[in-house]
Structure formats: structure tokens, C-alpha cells
C-alpha positions as CSV (number, residue, x, y, z in Angstrom):
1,X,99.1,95.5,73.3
2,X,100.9,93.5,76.2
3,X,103.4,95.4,77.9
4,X,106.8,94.0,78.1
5,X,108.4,92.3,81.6
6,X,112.1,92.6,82.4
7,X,113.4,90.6,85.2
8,X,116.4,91.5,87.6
9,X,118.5,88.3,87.9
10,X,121.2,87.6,90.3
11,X,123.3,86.0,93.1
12,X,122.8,88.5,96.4
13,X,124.3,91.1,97.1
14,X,125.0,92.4,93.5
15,X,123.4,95.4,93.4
16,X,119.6,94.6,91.8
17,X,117.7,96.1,94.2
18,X,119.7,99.8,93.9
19,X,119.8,99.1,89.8
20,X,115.1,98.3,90.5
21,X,115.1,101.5,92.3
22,X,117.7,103.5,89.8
23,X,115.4,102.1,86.8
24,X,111.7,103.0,88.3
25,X,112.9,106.2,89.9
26,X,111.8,105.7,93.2
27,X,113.1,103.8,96.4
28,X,111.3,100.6,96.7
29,X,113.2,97.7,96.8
30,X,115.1,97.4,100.1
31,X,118.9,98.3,100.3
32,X,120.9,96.8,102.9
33,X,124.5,95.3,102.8
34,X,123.5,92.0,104.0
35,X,122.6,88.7,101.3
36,X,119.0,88.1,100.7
37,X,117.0,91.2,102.1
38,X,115.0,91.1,98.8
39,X,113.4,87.5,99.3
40,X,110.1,87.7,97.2
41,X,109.4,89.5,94.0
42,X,109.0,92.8,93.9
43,X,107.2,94.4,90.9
44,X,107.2,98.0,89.1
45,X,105.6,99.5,86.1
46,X,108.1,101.8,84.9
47,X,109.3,103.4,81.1
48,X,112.0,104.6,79.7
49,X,111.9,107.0,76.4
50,X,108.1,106.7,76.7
51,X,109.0,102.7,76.6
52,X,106.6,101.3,79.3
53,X,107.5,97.8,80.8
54,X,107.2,96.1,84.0
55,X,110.4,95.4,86.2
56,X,110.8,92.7,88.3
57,X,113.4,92.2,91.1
58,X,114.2,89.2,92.4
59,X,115.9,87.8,96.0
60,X,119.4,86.5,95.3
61,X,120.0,83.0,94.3
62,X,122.8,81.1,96.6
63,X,123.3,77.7,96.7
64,X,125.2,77.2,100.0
65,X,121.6,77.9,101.8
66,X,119.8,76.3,100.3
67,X,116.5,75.6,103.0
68,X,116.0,79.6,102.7
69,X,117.1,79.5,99.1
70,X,114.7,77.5,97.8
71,X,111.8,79.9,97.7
72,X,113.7,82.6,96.5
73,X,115.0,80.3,93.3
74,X,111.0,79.8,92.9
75,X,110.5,83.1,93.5
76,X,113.0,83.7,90.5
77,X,112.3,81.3,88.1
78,X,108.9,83.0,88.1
79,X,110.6,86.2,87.0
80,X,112.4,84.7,84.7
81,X,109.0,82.8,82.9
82,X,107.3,86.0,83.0
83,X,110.4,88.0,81.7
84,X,110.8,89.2,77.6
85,X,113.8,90.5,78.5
86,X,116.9,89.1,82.2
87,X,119.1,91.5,83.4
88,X,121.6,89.0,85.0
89,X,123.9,91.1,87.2
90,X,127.1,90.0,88.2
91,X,129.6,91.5,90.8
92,X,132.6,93.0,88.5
93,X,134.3,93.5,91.7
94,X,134.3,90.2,93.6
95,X,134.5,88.1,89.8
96,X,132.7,85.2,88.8
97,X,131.7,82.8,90.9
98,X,129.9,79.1,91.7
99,X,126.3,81.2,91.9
100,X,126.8,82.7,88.6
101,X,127.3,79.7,86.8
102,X,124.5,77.7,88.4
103,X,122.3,80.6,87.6
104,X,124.1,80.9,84.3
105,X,122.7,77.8,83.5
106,X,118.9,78.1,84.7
107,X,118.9,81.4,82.1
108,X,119.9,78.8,79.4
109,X,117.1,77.0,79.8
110,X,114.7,79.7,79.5
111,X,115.7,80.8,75.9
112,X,115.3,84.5,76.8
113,X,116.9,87.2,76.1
114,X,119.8,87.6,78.2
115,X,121.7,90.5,79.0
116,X,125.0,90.4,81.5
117,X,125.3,93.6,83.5
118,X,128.8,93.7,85.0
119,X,128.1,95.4,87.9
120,X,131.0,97.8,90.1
121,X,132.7,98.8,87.1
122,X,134.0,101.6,89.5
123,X,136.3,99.7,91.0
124,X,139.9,98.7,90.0
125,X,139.4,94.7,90.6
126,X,136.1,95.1,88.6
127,X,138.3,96.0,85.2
128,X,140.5,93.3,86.1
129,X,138.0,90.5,86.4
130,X,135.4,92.3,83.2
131,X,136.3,89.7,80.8
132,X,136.2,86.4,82.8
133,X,132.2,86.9,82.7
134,X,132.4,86.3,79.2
135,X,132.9,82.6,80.0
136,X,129.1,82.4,81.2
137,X,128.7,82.7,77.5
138,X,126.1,84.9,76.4
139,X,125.8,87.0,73.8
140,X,125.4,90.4,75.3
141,X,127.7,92.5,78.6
142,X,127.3,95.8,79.5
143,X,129.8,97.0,82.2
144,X,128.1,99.3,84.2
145,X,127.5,101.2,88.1
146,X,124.4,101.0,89.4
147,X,125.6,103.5,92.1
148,X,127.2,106.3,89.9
149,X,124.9,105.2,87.0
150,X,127.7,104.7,84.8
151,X,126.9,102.6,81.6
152,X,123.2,103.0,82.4
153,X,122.1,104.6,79.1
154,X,123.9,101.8,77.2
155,X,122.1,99.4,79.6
156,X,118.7,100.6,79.2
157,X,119.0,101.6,75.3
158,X,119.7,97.8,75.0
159,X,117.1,96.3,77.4
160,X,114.2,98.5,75.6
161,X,115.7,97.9,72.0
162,X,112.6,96.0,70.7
163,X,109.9,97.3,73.4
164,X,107.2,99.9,71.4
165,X,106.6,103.6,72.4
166,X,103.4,103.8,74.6
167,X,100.5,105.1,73.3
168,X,97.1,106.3,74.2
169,X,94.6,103.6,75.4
170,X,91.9,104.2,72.8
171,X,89.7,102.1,74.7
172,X,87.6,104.0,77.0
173,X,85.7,100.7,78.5
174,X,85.9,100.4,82.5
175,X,87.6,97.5,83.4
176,X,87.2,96.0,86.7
177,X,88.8,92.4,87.8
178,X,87.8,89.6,89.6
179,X,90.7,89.5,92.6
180,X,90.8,87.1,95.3
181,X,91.9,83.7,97.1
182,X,92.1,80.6,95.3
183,X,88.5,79.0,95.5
184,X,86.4,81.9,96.6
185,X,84.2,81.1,93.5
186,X,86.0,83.7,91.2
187,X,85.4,82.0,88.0
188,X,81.7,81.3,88.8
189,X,81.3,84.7,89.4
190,X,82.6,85.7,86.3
191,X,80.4,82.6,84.2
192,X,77.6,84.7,86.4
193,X,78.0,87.7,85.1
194,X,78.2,86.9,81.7
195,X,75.9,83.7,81.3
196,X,77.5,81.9,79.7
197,X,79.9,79.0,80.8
198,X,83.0,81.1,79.2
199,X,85.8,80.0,82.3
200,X,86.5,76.9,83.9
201,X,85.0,76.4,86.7
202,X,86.0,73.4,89.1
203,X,86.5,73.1,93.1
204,X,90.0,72.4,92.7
205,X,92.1,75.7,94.3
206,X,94.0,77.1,90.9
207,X,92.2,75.8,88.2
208,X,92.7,79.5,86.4
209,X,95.9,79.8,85.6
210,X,95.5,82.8,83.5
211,X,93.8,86.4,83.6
212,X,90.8,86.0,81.1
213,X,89.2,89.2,79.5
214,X,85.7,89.2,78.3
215,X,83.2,91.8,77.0
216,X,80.4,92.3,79.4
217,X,77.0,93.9,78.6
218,X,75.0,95.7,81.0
219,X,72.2,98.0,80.2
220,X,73.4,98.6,76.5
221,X,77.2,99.5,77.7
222,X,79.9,97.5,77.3
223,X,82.5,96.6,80.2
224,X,85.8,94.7,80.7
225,X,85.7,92.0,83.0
226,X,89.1,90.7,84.0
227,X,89.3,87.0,85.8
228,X,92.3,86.3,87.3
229,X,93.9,83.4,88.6
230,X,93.6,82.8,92.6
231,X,96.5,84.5,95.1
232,X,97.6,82.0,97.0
233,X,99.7,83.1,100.5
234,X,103.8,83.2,99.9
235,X,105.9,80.1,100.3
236,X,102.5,77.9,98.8
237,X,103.2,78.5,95.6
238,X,103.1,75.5,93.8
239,X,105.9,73.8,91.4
240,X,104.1,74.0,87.2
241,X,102.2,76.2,85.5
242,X,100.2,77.6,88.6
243,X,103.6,79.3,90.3
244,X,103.1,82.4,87.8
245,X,99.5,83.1,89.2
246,X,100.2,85.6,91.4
247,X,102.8,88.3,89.3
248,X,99.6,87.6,86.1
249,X,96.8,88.9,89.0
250,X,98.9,91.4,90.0
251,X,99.6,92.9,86.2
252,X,95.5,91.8,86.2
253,X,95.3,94.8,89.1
254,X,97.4,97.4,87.2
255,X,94.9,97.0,84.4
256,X,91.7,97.0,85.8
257,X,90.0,100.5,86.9
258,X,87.9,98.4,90.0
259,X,88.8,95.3,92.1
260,X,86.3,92.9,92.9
261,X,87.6,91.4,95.9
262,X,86.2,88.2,96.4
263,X,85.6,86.5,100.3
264,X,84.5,82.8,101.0
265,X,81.6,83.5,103.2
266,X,81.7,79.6,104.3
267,X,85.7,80.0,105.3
268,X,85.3,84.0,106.7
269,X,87.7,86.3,106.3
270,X,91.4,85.0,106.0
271,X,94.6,87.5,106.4
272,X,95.3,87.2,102.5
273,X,91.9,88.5,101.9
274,X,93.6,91.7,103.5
275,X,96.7,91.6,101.8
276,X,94.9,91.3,98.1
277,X,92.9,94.3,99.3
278,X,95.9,96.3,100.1
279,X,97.2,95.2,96.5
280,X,94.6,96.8,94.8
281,X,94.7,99.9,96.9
282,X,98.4,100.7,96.8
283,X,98.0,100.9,93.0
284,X,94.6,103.1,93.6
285,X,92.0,101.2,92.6
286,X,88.1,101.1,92.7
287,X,87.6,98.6,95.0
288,X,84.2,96.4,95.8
289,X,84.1,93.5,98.1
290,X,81.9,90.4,96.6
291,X,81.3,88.2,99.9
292,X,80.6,84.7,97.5
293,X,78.9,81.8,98.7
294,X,76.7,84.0,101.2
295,X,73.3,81.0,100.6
296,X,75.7,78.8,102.6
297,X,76.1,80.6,105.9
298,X,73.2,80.4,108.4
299,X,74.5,80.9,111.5
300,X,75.2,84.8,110.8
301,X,73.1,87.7,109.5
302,X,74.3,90.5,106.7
303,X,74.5,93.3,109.4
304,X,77.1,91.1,111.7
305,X,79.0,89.9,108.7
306,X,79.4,93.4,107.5
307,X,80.4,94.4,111.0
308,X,82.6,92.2,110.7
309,X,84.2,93.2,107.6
310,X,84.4,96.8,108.7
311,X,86.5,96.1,111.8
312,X,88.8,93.6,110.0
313,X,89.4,96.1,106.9
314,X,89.5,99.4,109.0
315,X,91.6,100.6,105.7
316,X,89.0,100.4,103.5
317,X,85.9,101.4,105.5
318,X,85.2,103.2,102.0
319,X,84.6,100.2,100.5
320,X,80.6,98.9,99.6
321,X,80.0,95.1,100.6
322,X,77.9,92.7,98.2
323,X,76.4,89.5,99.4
324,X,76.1,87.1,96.3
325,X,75.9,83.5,95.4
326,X,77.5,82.9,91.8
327,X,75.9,79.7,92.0
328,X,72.4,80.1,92.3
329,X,72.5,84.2,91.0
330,X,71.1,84.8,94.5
331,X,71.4,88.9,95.1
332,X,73.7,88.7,91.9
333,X,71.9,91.7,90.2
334,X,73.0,93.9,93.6
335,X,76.8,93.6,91.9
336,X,76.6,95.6,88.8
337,X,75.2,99.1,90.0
338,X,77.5,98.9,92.8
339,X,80.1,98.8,90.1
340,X,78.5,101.6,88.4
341,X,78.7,103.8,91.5
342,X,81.8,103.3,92.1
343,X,83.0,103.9,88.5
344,X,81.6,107.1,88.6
345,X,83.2,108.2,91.9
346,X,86.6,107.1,90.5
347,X,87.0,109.9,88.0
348,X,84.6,112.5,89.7
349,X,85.6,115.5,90.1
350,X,85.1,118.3,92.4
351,X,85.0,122.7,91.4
352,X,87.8,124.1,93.1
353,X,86.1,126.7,95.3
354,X,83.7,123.5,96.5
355,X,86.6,121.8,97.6
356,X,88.5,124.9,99.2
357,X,84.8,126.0,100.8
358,X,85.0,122.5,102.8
359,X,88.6,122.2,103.5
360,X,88.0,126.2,105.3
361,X,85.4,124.8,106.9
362,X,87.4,121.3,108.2
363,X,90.5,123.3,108.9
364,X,88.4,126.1,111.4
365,X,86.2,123.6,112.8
366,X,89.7,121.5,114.0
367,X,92.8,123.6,113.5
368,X,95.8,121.5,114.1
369,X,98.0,122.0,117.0
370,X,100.9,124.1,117.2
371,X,104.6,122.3,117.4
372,X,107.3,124.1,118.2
373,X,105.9,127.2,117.9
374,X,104.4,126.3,114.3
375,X,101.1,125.9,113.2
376,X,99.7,124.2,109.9
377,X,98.3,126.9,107.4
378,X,95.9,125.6,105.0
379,X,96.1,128.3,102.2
380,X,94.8,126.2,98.7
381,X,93.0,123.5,97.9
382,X,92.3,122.0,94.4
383,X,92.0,118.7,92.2
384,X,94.7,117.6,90.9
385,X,93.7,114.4,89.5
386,X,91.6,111.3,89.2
387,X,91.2,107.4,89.1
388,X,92.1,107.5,91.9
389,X,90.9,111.2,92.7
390,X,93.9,113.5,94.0
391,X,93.5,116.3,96.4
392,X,96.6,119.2,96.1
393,X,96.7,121.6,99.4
394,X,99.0,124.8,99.3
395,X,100.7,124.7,103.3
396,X,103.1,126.9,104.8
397,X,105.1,123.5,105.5
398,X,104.0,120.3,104.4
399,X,106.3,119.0,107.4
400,X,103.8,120.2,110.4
401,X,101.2,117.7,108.3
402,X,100.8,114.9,111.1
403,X,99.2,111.6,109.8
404,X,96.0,111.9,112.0
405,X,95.1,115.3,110.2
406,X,95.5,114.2,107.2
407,X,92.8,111.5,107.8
408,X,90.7,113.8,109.3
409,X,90.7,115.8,106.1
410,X,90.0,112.7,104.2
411,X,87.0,112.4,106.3
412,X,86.2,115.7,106.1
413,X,86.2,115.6,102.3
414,X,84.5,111.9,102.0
415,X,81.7,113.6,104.6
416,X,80.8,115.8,101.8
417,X,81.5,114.3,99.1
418,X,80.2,110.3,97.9
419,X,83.9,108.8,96.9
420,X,82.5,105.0,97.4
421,X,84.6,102.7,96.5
422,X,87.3,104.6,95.8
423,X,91.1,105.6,97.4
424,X,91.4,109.5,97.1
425,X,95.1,110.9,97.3
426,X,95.7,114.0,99.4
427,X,99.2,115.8,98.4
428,X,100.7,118.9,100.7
429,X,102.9,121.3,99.0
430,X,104.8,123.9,100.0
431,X,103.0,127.3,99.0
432,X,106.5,128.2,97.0
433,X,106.4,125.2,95.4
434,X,108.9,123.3,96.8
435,X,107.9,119.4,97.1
């Protein structure tokens, strides 16, 4: 079952981004009093009453810039393709205005469903100007306050009307997807891996346009393999059906349990390459890097290649390295029992008085420094969770935690433990409980 997309439509300055972060419950769209901070897409998946959906927010539209506008109304008409359901917010307070009808009339054309949230309701001028929106002439308003969450039920009730209660994901198949530039030989991978010519293959950047799924079989167990069409670097997003490839590999990402990241050996490593990796780890994936077209290069060996790689992703050290070519299978069969590994290490898990026996151990061979008179007390370690696995310690205050200890206990734990290919979590709570 798909899950539902809701876009946040607006001119700037309207209040999306504090409605994004009011709706996910979490600050992470950018709040500032200034037009435009929010310039790409930002994505969430959130719920509400066990309703899951992904929210999108969006950079403001205005048409009196428009040589920095113009990405951003890409940026939005992307949302609003990918959308089931537009929140367009309007500015109660200020009233209607030139932007609203221009992007009054770009909703029109996409024949979604649009609901008007009259934003500012607080204010005195905003119950003045409430009904002059209704000239934008839609079907549904809902006055509300994205700051003092007034009208939010009603806003929400009516957004998820028609979404489905999440249920359990019956199936229990690891799913791993095939990430990466446009071009990096993504799709021949995939044809590789299942022998069979299933995707189109063609040397044209973007000929996927979709993410594919197909049933892989490997040593009598079944997998999901996810293709996915090629990321391509912000601002070279092209006009047609190719602009929406980026938000589909991204929901492609949320799904998977592993990323294949895939590198162009011929072209090296490229600074997207990083930024799809960091994609995959944010949202704590497995994650496997598949350097493609590796029969091409001659003028470097596998050791300085992977020397290489290591320096240039120093955040994902963790991270095994295959060499394949999906053209002529060379080194192909290397790929799936690295995936295998890693799907293990994913949901291992560790006995609590292991765990707490190393972290001792750690903690008295390096105990942190004192500040201000304060020292860090270790008093409780345990497993909290997995894919990706989470590490809980018990402190006396989580706030003497500095970031270069923390990594040292990473390493500490991944010194004793085999967690490649995977992101582990480490959470410090206070030993009364207090977050």
C-alpha cells in the first residue's frame, strides 16, 4: 500500500515551514522572518491518528524575483505532482495577494485536492480579510494558527480524511535499493542481479524515471530489490517527467532496509556521491557502496581506490566497498553476501551485560575529562533498538556528553562488535529519566 503525500503550498513567508515542523513534531524546516529561507523541498514521513503520510514543504513562490524564483516554482510544482493532498497557506493577516492568485491558478491545473489554510487567524486584520480568500475559489478553508495551533485538529482531520490507518508490514523480505547518480549503471546493475532484461537500460542520464521493485532470488530466499531513478545535483533538474526523480528515490530510501550506493569508477567520486550517501544514512540505513564500471579503469588498483573512498567518506568508514562490472558480471557474485552481512548486522542484537561489560571497559580505559568540576558517569548501558541498532546509556548528565566521546564509544562498541554496513544510534539519558 502506497503511502499518501501532502504538499505545503505557499507564497513566502506564510508560515509553512512552522505548520511542516508543528505537523511532524520536530524542528526541521528552517524558521526565519525573511522570504525564501526554505528554497528546496524538504521531506518528512510523519502520521497523525496512526495515519502515516509523507509531508512536503516547499520554498515560497514570488513572482517579483523571479531569477531566484524559478527553481523554487520547480521545486514546487514537484510537490505539487507528487502530492494526494496541497495545503495552500495563505497570510490571513496581510490578505490576498498577486502571489496567491498566480499560485491559485497553478493548483487548478493539477486537479488535486486543495485545501486553503488561512493562516494568522490570531490576529484582528486576519478576521477582517477571512473571507476575501474565498475568491481563489476552491472548495475547502480552514482558518487556522500555525503558531498557537488553533484550527489545527480541524486542519489535519480534513487533510487525512481519506488516508488509511497504518498497519503492520506483513512482509518480512529485506529490501535494499539501488541509489545513486544518474548513469552510474544503476539499471544494469539491477538487469545483473536478476538476469533478466527487466529495466531499461540506455546511456542516456535519467532514462528511469520511476523506482521499480522486483523479486530477487538468491540461495532459495527471496529479496526486494528497489531501482530507482538517478539523483541528479539541485538546480539540474530537468523540465518533464524526469523533475520528480529525486523526491521518488528518496521515498525509494525510506523503504529499503540497505542502500546500494552506486560510483562511476570511470568519472571517480563526485560530491553528490557524498550527499546520496548521507541521504541514506540520516534515515539509518544499511548501506553498501557498489563502485560500477571497475573493468574500465586501469590506471588504479582496488587498494588505492578504496583508499580513496575511505578518505573522501570519513562518515561512513563502516561501510564495505564492492568492485563490479554490471556489464560483463565481472566480481558481480562479491555483491550479494555483502548484502547478506550487512542485513544481518542491521537488526543484530547485543545481551545487555555484553554491551555494559564493554562500555566499563571503554569508559575506564578513557574516562572523559572533567568540566567545571563535572565528570561524565557512565552508570547503564543497553539495546534499545534496531535497523538501525540503538545504543541507550544511563549518565549523570547527558550535557557533559562531548561529540568526540561519543565517537569514541562508537568505536569502542564497533571494535567489538561486527556492525558492517550499518549506522548504530547512541542515546544518553539522564539516570532519572529526564531526556
Amino acid at each position: 500500500m502506497q503511502i499518501p503525500t501532502v504538499a505545503l503550498i505557499g507564497r513566502p513567508n506564510v508560515g509553512k515551514s512552522t505548520l511542516f515542523n508543528k505537523i511532524v513534531g520536530k524542528k526541521i524546516s528552517i524558521i526565519e522572518d525573511t522570504p525564501g529561507v526554505t528554497r528546496d523541498r524538504i521531506y518528512q514521513e510523519t502520521s497523525y491518528n496512526n495515519k502515516r503520510f509523507y509531508l512536503i514543504d516547499t520554498g515560497g513562490i514570488d513572482s517579483t524575483k523571479m531569477t531566484f524564483n524559478e527553481e523554487i516554482r520547480l521545486q514546487a510544482e514537484i510537490a505539487i505532482q507528487e502530492a494526494d493532498v496541497v495545503i495552500f497557506m495563505v497570510d490571513g493577516k496581510e490578505g490576498i495577494t498577486a502571489n496567491d492568485y498566480i499560485i491559485r491558478d497553478l493548483l487548478r491545473k493539477s486537479k488535486k485536492k486543495i485545501i486553503v489554510a488561512i493562516n494568522k487567524i490570531d490576529t484582528k486584520e486576519a478576521m477582517q480579510n477571512l473571507y476575501d480568500f474565498y475568491e481563489l475559489g476552491f472548495d475547502t478553508y480552514i482558518p487556522i494558527s500555525s503558531i498557537h495551533n488553533t484550527g489545527f485538529i480541524d486542519l489535519m482531520d480534513t487533510v487525512t480524511i481519506n488516508f488509511t490507518e497504518k498497519e503492520e508490514n506483513l512482509d518480512t523480505r529485506l529490501k535494499f535499493s539501488i541509489i545513486g547518480r544518474p548513469n552510474v549503471g544503476k539499471s544494469s546493475l539491477m538487469n545483473t542481479l536478476l538476469n533478466e532484461e527487466r529495466v531499461v537500460v540506455s546511456d542516456i542520464a535519467g532514462t528511469t524515471r520511476d523506482s521499480i521493485d522486483s523479486v530477487l532470488k538468491y540461495h532459495n530466499e527471496e529479496y526486494i530489490l528497489i531501482d530507482t531513478a538517478g539523483m541528479r545535483k539541485k538546480g539540474k533538474i530537468e523540465q518533464g517527467v524526469e523533475k520528480y526523480s529525486l523526491f521518488r528515490s528518496l521515498k525509494a530510501i525510506d523503504r529499503s532496509d540497505i542502500c546500494l550506493v552506486v560510483i562511476n569508477a570511470e568519472e571517480g567520486i563526485k560530491e553528490q556521491d557524498k550527499h546520496i550517501a548521507g541521504y541514506a544514512i540520516e534515515k539509518g540505513k544499511g548501506l553498501i557502496f557498489v563502485i560500477n564500471k571497475w573493468d574500465t579503469v586501469k590506471n588504479t588498483t582496488i587498494e588505492e581506490f578504496t583508499k580513496r573512498m575511505r578518505n573522501e567518506f570519513q562518515f561512513a568508514t563502516y561501510a564495505p566497498i564492492v568492485y563490479v562490472s554490471a556489464l560483463t558480471k565481472k566480481r558481480i557474485h562479491t555483491l550479494m553476501p555483502e548484502v547478506i552481512k550487512v542485513a544481518e548486522n542491521i537488526k543484530k542484537e547485543i545481551k545487555t551485560s555484553i554491551i555494559n561489560s564493554v562500555i566499563l571497559d571503554a569508559y575506564q580505559l578513557n574516562i572523559p575529562p572533567s568540566y567545571k568540576g563535572k565528570r561524565l558517569k557512565i552508570y547503564f548501558t543497553s539495546q534499545t533498538g534496531i535497523k538501525p541498532p540503538k545504543f541507550t546509556f544511563r549518565v549523570n548528565n547527558k550535557g557533559l556528553v562531548h561529540f568526540s566521546y561519543e565517537r569514541y564509544l562508537e568505536n569502542k562498541i564497533r571494535e567489538n562488535f561486527d556492525f558492517t554496513g550499518t549506522p548504530i544510534t547512541l542515546q544518553f539519558k539522564n539516570k532519572n529519566n529526564e531526556e
